[in-house]
C-alpha positions as CSV (number, residue, x, y, z in Angstrom):
1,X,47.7,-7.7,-11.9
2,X,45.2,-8.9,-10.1
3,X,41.5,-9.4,-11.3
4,X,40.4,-6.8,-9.2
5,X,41.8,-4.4,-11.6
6,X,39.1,-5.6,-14.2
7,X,35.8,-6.0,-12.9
8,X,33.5,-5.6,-15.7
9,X,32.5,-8.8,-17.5
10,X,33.5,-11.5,-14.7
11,X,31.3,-13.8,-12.9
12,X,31.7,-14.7,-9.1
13,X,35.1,-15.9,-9.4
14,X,36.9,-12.9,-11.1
15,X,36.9,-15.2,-14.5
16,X,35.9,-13.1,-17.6
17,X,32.6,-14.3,-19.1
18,X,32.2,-15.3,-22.5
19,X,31.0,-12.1,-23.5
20,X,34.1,-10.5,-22.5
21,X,36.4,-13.1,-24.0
22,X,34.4,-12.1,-27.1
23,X,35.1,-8.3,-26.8
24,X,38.8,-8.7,-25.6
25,X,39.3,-11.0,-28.9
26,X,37.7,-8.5,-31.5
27,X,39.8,-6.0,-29.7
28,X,42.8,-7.2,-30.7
29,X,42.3,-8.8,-33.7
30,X,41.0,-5.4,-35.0
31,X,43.9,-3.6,-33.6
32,X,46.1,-6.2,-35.8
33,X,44.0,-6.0,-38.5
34,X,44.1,-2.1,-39.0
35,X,47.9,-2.0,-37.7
36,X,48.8,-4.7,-41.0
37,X,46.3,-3.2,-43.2
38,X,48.6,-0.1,-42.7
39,X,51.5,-1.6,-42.8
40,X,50.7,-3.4,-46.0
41,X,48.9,-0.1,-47.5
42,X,51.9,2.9,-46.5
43,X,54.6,1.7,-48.4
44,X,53.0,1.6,-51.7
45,X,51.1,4.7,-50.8
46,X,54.9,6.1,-50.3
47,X,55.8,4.4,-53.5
48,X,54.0,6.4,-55.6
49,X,55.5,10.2,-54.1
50,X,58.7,9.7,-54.2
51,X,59.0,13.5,-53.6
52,X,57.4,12.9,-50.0
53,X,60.1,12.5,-47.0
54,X,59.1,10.4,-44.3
55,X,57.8,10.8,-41.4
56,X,60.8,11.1,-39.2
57,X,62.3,14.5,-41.0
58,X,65.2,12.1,-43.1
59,X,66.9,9.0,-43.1
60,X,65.1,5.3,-44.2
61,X,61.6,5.5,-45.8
62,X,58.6,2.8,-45.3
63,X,60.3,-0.5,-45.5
64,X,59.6,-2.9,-48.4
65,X,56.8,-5.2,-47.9
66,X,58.6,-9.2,-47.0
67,X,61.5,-7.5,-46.0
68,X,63.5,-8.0,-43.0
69,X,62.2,-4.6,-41.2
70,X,58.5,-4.9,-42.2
71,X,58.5,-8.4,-40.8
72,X,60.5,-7.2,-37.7
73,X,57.7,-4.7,-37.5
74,X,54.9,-7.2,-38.6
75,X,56.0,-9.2,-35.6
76,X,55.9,-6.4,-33.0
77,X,52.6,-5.4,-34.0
78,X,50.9,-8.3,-33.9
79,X,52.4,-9.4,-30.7
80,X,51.4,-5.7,-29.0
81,X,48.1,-6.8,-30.2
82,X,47.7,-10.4,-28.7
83,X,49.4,-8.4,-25.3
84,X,45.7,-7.1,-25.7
85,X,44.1,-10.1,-24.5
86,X,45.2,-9.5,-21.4
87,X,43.8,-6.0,-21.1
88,X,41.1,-7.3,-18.8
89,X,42.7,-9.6,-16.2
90,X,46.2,-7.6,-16.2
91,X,45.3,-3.8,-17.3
92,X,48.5,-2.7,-16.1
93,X,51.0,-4.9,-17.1
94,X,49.6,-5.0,-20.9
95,X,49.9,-1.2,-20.5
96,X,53.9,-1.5,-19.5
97,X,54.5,-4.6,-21.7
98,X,52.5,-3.1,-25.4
99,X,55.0,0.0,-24.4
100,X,58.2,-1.9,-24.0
101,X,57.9,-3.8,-27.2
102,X,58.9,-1.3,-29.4
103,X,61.9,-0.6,-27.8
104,X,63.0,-3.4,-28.5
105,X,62.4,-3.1,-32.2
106,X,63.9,0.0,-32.0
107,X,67.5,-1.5,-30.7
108,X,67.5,-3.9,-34.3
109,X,65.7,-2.0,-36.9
110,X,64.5,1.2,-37.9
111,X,62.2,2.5,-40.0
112,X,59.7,5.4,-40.8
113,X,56.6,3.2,-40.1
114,X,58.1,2.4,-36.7
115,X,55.1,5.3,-35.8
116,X,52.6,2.1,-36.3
117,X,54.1,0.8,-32.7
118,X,51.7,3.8,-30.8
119,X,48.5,2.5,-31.9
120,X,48.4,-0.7,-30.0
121,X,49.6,1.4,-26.7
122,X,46.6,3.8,-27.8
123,X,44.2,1.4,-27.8
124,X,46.1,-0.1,-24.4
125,X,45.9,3.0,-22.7
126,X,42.0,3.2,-23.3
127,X,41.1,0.0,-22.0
128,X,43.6,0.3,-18.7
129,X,41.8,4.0,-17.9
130,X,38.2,2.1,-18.7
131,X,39.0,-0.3,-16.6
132,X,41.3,1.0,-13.4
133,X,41.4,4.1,-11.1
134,X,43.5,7.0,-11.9
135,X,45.3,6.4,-8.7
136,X,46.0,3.0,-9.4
137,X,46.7,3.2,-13.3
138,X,49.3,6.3,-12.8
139,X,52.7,4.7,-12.5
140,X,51.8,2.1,-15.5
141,X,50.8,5.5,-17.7
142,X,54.1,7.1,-16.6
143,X,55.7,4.0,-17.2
144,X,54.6,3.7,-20.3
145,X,54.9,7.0,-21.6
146,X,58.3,7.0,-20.8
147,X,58.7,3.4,-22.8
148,X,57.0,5.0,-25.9
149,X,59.5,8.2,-25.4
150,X,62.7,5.8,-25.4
151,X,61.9,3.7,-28.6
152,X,60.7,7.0,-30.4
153,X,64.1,8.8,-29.2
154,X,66.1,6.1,-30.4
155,X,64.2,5.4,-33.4
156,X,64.6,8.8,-34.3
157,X,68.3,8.9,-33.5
158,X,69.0,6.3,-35.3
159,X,67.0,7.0,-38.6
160,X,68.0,11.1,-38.5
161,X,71.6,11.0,-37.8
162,X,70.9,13.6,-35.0
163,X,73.9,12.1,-33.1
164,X,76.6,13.5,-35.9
165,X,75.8,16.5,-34.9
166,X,76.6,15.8,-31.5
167,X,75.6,14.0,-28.4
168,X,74.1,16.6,-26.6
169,X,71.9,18.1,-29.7
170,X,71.3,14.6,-30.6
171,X,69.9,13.3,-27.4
172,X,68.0,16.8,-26.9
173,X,66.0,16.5,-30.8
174,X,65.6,12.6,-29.9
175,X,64.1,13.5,-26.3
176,X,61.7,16.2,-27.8
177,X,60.6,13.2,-30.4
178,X,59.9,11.2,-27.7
179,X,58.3,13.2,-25.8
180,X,55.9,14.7,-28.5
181,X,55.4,10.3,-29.6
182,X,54.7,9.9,-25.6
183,X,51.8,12.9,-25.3
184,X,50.2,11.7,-28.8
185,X,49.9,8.1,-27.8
186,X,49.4,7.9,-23.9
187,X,48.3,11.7,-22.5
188,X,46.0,12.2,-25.1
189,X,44.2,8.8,-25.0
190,X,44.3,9.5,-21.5
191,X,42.3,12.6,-21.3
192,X,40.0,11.4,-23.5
193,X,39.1,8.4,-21.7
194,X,39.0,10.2,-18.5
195,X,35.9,12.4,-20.2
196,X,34.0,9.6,-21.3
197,X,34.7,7.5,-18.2
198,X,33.3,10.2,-16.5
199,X,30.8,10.9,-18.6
200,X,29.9,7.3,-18.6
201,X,29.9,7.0,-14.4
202,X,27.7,10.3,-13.5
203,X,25.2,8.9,-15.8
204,X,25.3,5.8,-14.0
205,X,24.9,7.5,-10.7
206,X,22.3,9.4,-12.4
207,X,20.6,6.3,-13.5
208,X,21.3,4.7,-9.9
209,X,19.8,7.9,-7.9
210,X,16.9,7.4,-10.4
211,X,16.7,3.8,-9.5
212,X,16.8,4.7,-5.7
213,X,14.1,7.0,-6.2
214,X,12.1,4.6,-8.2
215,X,12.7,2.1,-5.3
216,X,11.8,4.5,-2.4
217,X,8.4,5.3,-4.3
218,X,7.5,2.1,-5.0
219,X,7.9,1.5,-1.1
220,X,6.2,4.7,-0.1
221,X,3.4,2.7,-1.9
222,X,3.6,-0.3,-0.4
223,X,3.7,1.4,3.0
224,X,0.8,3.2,1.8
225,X,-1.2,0.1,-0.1
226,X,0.2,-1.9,3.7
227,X,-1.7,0.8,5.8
228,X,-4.9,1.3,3.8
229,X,-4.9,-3.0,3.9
230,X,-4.6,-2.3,7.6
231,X,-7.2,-0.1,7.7
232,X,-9.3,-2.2,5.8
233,X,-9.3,-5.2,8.3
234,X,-9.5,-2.6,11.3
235,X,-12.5,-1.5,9.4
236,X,-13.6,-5.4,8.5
237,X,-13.2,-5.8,12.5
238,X,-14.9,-3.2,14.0
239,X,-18.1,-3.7,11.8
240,X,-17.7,-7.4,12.7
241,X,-18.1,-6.2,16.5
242,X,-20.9,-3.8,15.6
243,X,-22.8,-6.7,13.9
244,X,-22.3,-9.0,16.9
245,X,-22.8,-6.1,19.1
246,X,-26.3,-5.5,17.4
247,X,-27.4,-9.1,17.4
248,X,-26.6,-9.3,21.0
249,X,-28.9,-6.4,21.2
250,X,-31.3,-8.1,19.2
251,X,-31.1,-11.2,21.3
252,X,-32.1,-9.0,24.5
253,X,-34.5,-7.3,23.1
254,X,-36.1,-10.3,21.6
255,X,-36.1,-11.7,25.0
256,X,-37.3,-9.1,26.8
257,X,-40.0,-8.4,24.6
258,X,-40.6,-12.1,24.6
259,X,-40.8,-11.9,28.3
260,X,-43.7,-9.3,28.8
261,X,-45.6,-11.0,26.1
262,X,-45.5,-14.7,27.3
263,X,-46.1,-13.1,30.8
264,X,-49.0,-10.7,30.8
265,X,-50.4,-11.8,27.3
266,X,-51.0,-15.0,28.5
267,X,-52.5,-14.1,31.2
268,X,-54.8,-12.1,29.5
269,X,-55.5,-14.2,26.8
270,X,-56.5,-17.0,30.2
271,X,-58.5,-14.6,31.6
272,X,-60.5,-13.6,28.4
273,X,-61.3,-17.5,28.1
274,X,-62.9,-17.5,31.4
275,X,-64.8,-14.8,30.8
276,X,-66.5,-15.9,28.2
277,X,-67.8,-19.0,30.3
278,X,-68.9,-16.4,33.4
279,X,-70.1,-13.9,31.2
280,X,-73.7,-15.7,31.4
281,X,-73.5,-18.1,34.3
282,X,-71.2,-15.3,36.8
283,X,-71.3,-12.2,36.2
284,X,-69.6,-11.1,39.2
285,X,-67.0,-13.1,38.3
286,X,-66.7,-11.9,34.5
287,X,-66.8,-8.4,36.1
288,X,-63.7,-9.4,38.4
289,X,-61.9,-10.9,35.6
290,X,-62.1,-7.9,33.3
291,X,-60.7,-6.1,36.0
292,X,-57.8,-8.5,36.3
293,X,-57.3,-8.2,32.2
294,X,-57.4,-4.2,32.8
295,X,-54.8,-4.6,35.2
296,X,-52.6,-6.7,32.9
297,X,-53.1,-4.2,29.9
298,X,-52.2,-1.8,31.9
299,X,-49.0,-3.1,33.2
300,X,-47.9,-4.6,29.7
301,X,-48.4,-1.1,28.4
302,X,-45.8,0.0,31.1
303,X,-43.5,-2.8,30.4
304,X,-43.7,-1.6,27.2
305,X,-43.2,1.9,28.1
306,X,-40.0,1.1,29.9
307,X,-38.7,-0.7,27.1
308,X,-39.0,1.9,24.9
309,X,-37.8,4.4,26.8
310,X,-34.7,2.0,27.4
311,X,-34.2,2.4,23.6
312,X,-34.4,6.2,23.0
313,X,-31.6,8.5,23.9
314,X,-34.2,12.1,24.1
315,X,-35.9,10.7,27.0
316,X,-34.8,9.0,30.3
317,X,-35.8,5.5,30.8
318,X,-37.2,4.1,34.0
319,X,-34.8,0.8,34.8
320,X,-36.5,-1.3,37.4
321,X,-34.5,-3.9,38.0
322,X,-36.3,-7.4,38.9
323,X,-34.7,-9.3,41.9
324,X,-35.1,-13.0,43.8
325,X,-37.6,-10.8,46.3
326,X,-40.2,-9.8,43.2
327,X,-40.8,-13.5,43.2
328,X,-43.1,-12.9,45.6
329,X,-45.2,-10.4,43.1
330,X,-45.3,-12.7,40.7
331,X,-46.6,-15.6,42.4
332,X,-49.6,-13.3,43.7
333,X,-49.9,-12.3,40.6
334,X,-50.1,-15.9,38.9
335,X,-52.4,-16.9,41.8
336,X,-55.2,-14.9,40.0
337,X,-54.8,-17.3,37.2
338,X,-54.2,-20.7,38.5
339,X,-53.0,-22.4,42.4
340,X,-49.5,-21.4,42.7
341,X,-47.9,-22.1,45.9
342,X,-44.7,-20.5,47.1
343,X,-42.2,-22.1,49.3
344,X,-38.7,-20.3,50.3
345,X,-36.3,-22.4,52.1
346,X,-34.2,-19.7,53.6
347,X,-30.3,-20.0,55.0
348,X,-28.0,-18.6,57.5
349,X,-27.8,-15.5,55.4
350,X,-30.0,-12.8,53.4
351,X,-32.0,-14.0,51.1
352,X,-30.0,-14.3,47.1
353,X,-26.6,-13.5,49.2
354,X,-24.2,-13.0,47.1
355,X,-26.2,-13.3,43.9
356,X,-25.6,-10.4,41.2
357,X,-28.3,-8.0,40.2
358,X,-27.8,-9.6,36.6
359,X,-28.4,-13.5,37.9
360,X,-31.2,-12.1,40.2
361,X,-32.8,-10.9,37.2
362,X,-32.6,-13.8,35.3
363,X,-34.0,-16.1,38.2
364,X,-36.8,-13.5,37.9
365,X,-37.2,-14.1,34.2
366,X,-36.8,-17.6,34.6
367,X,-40.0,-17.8,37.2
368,X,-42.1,-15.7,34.9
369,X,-41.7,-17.6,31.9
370,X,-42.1,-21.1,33.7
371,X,-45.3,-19.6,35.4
372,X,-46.6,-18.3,31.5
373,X,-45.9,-22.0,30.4
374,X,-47.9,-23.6,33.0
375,X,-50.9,-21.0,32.4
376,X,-51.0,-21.5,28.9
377,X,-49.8,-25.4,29.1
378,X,-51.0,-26.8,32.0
379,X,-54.7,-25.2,32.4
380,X,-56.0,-25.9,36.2
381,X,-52.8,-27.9,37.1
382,X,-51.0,-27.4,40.8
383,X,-48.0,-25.4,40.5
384,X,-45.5,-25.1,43.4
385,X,-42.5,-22.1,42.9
386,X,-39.3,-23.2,45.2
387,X,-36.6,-20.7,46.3
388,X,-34.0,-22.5,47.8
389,X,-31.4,-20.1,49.7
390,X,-30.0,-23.1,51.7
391,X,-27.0,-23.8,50.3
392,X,-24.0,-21.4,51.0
393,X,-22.5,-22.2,47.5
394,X,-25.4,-21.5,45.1
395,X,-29.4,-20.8,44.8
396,X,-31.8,-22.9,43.5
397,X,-35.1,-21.9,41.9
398,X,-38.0,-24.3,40.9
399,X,-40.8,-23.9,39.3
400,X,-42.8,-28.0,39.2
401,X,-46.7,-28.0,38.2
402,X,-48.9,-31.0,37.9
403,X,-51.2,-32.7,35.7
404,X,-53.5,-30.2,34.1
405,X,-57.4,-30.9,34.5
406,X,-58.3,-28.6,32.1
407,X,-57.9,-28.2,27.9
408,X,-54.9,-25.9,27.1
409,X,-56.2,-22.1,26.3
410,X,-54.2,-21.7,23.4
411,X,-50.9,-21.7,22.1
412,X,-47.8,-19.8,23.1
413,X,-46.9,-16.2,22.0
414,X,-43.8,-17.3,21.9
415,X,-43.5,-19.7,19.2
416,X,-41.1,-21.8,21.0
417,X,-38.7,-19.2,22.0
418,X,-39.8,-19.5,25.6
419,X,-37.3,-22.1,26.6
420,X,-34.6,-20.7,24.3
421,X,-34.9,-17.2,26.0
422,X,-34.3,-19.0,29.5
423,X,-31.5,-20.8,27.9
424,X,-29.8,-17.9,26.8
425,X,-30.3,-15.7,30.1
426,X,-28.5,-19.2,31.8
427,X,-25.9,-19.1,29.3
428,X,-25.4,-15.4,30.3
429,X,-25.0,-15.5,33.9
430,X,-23.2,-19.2,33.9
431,X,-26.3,-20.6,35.6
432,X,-27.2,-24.1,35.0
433,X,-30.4,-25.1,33.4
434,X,-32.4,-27.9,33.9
435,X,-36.1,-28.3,32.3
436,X,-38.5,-31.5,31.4
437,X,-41.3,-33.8,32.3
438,X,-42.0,-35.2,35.4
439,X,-42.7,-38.4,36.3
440,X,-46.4,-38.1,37.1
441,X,-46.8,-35.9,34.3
442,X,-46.3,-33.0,35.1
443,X,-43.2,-30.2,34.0
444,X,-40.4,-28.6,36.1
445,X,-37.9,-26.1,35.3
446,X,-34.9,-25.4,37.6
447,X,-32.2,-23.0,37.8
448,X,-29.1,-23.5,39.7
449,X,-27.1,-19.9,39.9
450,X,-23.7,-20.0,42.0
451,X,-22.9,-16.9,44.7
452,X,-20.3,-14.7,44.3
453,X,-18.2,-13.5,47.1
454,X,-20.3,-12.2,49.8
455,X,-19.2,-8.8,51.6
456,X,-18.0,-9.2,54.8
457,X,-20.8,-7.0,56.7
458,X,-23.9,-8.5,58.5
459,X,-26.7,-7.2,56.2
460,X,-29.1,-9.4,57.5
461,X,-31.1,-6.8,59.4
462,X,-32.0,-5.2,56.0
463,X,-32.6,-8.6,53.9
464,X,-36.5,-8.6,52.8
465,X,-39.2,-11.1,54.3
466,X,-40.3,-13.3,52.2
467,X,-43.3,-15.3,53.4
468,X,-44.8,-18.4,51.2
């Protein structure tokens, strides 16, 4: 048989393991063991009766132990049981060969222990039906049932005399012997290992559904542990983008607010020096400058307001927003301070063509920070504003001032964050910005913004005025 018929116990290559090599040894040695032991044990045990017939109805009794029929019978027990070994590599064929043994021993001796032949093909039967399918073990069972039926009818005919009676009685008590022999040592066994084999499989489907179930929880939870992870770094993300969000807000506000504060607060706070010196000396003058300070309260508070109102969501928000034309407005306005002049080289096109509302604004910005500089900085210097419109490819605007002939009013609002604000709002639009000293001394700040696609309709008619 192949070793397909035996699959328990063997490794990749079909050879038993040693385990199984243990259990096939202990197998049949105990099947020799308790086959002698009885051998050895029944005919004293029969000894001692002499009253008790044997277990074939008449003829021979146990043999005598070291006689020719024990050892005959010694023999075929002990080689039914090393057929055992086999039991796992060749189920089948043990089955045939344990059962054709005593047939054998039938054909040369006889005796009333000859009964001791079934237990090997007992103990054969069990390990075949452990060990093969029903379907495939069949013809070995019937096989050897009909081998244990033969050596039991001829044992039986030879030890009762049932053939003087005549052949066809003879052979009919023989076949009912056999027969009887056949059911006891191979359909019973059968049955019986049939129960606990099946026994033994459903609860290994049992345990195997349990396993399956086991295994399908334990995924449902790693699905489940595999989404909340997910959810977790969607989670991780999102507040990531909320917290840059927010200090992109932060950034804008902070220079916005930085904005209206370098702007008009320095302005004020130039104003308010002056004052004090005219306060005595001018007095129409400090009048005139107070008004100028009202007038830059006044529009910081709405700066302010607009902010604000940017900010909450219960109340609309007026959103002015600054272009390249409110230069204009802010130069007049810085002229109250210090001399500003104001030159616009225009092109063959609108003024700030094809420059964005967001890149307008930050030339704005830009203009109004540079001018704050130079009135807190650069006290009584010359400061010339350049909008330069020429070039069909980008706009330039410069803000240069001169020496200053007068000691600084104070320091900055800002802290510093003056020129970092104007880098920022460059970095934003993808302008380019250039600041520093001048070689006579003075300070310039340029911004370099490039145009985007201009629409194909003449606007020009509707392009503002600027004059210097």
């Amino acid at each position: 048989m192949a070793p397909a018929d035996a699959p328990d116990r063997r490794d990749e290559r079909g050879v038993p393991t040693p385990h199984g090599r243990w259990t096939d040894l202990l197998v049949a040695a105990g099947t020799a063991v308790v086959t002698l032991g009885l051998l050895l044990g029944l005919p004293p045990l029969d000894a001692m009766d002499p009253d008790t017939t044997d277990t074939m109805g008449a003829g021979p009794g146990f043999p005598d132990v070291g006689g020719t029929a024990w050892t005959l019978l010694a023999i075929t027990l002990v080689v039914q049981s090393a057929l055992l070994l086999g039991a796992r590599r060749a189920p089948r064929s043990v089955l045939l060969g344990v059962g054709a043994l005593p047939i054998l021993l039938a054909l040369v001796s006889t005796s009333a222990a000859f009964g001791l032949t079934a237990l090997p093909v007992v103990v054969a039967v069990v390990l075949a039906t452990l060990r093969v399918p029903l379907p495939r073990l069949w013809p070995a069972v019937a096989g050897s049932a009909a081998l244990v039926a033969v050596g039991t009818g001829i044992t039986w005919a030879h030890g009762s005399g049932a053939m003087r009676s005549g052949v066809v009685s003879g052979l009919g008590a023989s076949a009912g012997q056999g027969v009887l022999q056949a059911v006891g040592a191979v359909g019973l066994p059968l049955v019986v290992t049939l129960i606990v084999r099946s026994r033994r499989e459903l609860r290994a489907a049992r345990r195997a559904e349990s396993d399956a179930r086991t295994a399908a929880a334990d995924a449902r939870t790693a699905a489940a542990d595999a989404r909340t992870a997910e959810a977790a770094a969607l989670a991780r993300e999102q507040d990531a983008r909320v917290e840059a969000a927010v200090s992109r807000e932060r950034a804008a506000m902070a220079r916005e607010l930085h904005d209206i504060a370098a702007h008009h607060l320095s302005g004020i706070a130039l104003m308010s020096a002056v004052i004090d010196r005219q306060i005595d000396t001018d007095p129409d003058g400090a009048h005139e400058g107070v008004r100028q300070v009202r007038e830059q309260s006044t529009a910081v508070l709405e700066d302010l307001r607009r902010l604000v109102g940017l900010l909450r969501d219960d109340t609309p928000a007026e959103t002015v927003v600054e272009t390249v034309a409110g230069i204009v407005d802010l130069v007049e306005a810085a002229r109250t301070r210090s001399a500003v002049e104001l030159t616009v080289q225009p092109g063959d096109h609108p003024l700030a063509d094809g420059i964005g509302p967001l890149t307008q604004l930050v030339a704005y910005r830009t203009v109004q920070e540079a001018l704050a500089n130079v009135a807190l900085h650069a006290a009584g210097a010359p400061c010339r504003v350049t909008v330069d419109d020429r070039d069909p490819d980008h706009l330039t605007v410069r803000v240069e001032n001169g020496v200053p002939t007068a000691p600084s009013v104070g320091s900055s609002p800002s802290g510093g964050n003056g020129l970092r604000g104007m880098r920022e709002r460059a970095e934003l639009v993808g302008a380019r910005l250039q600041v520093g000293p001048t070689g006579d001394g003075g300070w310039t700040v340029e911004l370099v913004t490039a145009r985007e696609a201009r629409p194909d309709a003449d606007t020009s008619a509707d392009a503002p005025e600027v004059a210097g």
